[in-house]
C-alpha positions in Angstrom: -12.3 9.9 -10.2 -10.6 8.3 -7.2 -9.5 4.4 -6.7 -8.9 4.3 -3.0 -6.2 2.0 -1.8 -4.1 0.9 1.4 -0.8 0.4 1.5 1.0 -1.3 4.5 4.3 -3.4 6.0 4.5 -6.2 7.9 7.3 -6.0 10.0 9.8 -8.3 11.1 8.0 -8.2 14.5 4.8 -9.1 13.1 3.2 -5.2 13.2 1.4 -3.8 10.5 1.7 -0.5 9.6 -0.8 1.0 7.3 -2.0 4.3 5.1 -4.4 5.3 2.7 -3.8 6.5 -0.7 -6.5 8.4 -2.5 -5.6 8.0 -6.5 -4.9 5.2 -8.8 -5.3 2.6 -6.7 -5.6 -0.3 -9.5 -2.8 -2.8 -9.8 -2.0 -1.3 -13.2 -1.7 1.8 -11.3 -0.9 2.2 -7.6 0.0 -1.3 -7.5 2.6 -1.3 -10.1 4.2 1.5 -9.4 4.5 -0.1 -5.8 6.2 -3.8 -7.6 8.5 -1.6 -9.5 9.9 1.4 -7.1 9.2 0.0 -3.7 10.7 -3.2 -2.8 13.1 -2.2 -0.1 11.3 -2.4 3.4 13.3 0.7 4.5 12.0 2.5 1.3 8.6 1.3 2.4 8.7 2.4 5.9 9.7 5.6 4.8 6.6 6.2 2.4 4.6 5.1 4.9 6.0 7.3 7.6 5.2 10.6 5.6 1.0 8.9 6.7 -1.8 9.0 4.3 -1.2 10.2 0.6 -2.8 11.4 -2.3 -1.1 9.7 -4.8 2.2 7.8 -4.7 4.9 8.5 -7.2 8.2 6.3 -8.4 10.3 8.5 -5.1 9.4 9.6 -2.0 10.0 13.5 -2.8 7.5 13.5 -5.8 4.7 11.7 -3.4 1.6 14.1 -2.5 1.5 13.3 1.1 -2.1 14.9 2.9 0.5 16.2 5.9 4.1 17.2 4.2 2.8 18.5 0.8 -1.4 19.9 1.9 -0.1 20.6 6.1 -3.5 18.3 7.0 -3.5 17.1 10.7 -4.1 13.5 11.8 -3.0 11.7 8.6 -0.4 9.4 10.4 -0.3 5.5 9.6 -2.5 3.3 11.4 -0.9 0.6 13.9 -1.5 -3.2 14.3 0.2 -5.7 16.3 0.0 -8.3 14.0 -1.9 -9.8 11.0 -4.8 -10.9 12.9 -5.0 -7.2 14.6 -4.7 -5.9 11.0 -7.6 -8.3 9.6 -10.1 -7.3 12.1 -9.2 -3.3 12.4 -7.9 -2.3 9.4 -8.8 0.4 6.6 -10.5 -1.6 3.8 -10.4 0.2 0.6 -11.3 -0.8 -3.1 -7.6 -2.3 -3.2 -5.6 -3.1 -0.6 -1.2 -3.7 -0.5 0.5 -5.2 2.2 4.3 -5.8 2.1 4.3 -9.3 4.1 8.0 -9.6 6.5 8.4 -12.4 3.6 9.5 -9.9 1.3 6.9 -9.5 -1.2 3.6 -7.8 -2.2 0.4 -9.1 -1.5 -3.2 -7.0 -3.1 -6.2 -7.6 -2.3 -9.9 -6.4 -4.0 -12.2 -5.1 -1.1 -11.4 -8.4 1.0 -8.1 -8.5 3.3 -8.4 -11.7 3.8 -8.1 -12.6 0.2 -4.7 -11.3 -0.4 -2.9 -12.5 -3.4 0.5 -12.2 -5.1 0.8 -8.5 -6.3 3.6 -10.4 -9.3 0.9 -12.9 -10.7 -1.9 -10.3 -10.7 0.8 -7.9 -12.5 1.6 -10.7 -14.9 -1.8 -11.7 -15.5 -2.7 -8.1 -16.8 0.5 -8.0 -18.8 -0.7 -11.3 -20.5 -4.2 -9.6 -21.2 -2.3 -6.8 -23.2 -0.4 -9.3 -25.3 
């Protein structure tokens, strides 16, 4: 069973770019693995320059990317010119990452708008397992 996600950077600019994973896209999941192997912009950029994924990995090379690893077409990241761009015209899945130009990761659930600090939600399910 599939929990779609989005993942996407802000950058410097203000432009969004944006993809869509199909597997594990919980915080516990997706997003974690996102907090703990992908906090380098240029690391970023470069996942989301291989375009729309299957599932995301701790490294690039062990990604399952719908166009490098499957040969798919039209699989490339979607484009915004800025936050309010991305708001009205982006890919909304179950959850949705953003990597702001602030440095830090933002999740929402179903509701861009809503964003929230990818760290507390991470820390609030680490205090649910204590």
């Amino acid at each position: 069973m599939a929990t779609r996600a989005t993942v996407a950077i802000q950058m410097s600019t203000g432009e969004i770019a944006q993809i869509y994973v199909h597997f594990d896209g919980y915080p516990d999941g997706l997003g974690k693995e996102l907090y703990d192997n992908y906090r380098d912009p240029e690391k970023i950029l470069e996942l989301i320059n291989h375009g729309d994924a299957s599932s995301v990995e701790s490294t690039i090379d062990a990604c399952e990317f719908y166009s490098r690893d499957r040969g798919e077409d039209e699989c490339e990241a979607f484009q915004f010119q800025d936050l309010n761009d991305y708001f009205d015209r982006a890919r909304n899945e179950e959850f949705n990452y953003l990597f702001s130009n602030k440095g830090y990761w933002l999740v929402s659930r179903s509701n861009l708008t809503e964003m929230e600090s990818l760290e507390r939600v991470l820390e609030g399910l680490e205090a649910l397992e204590d």
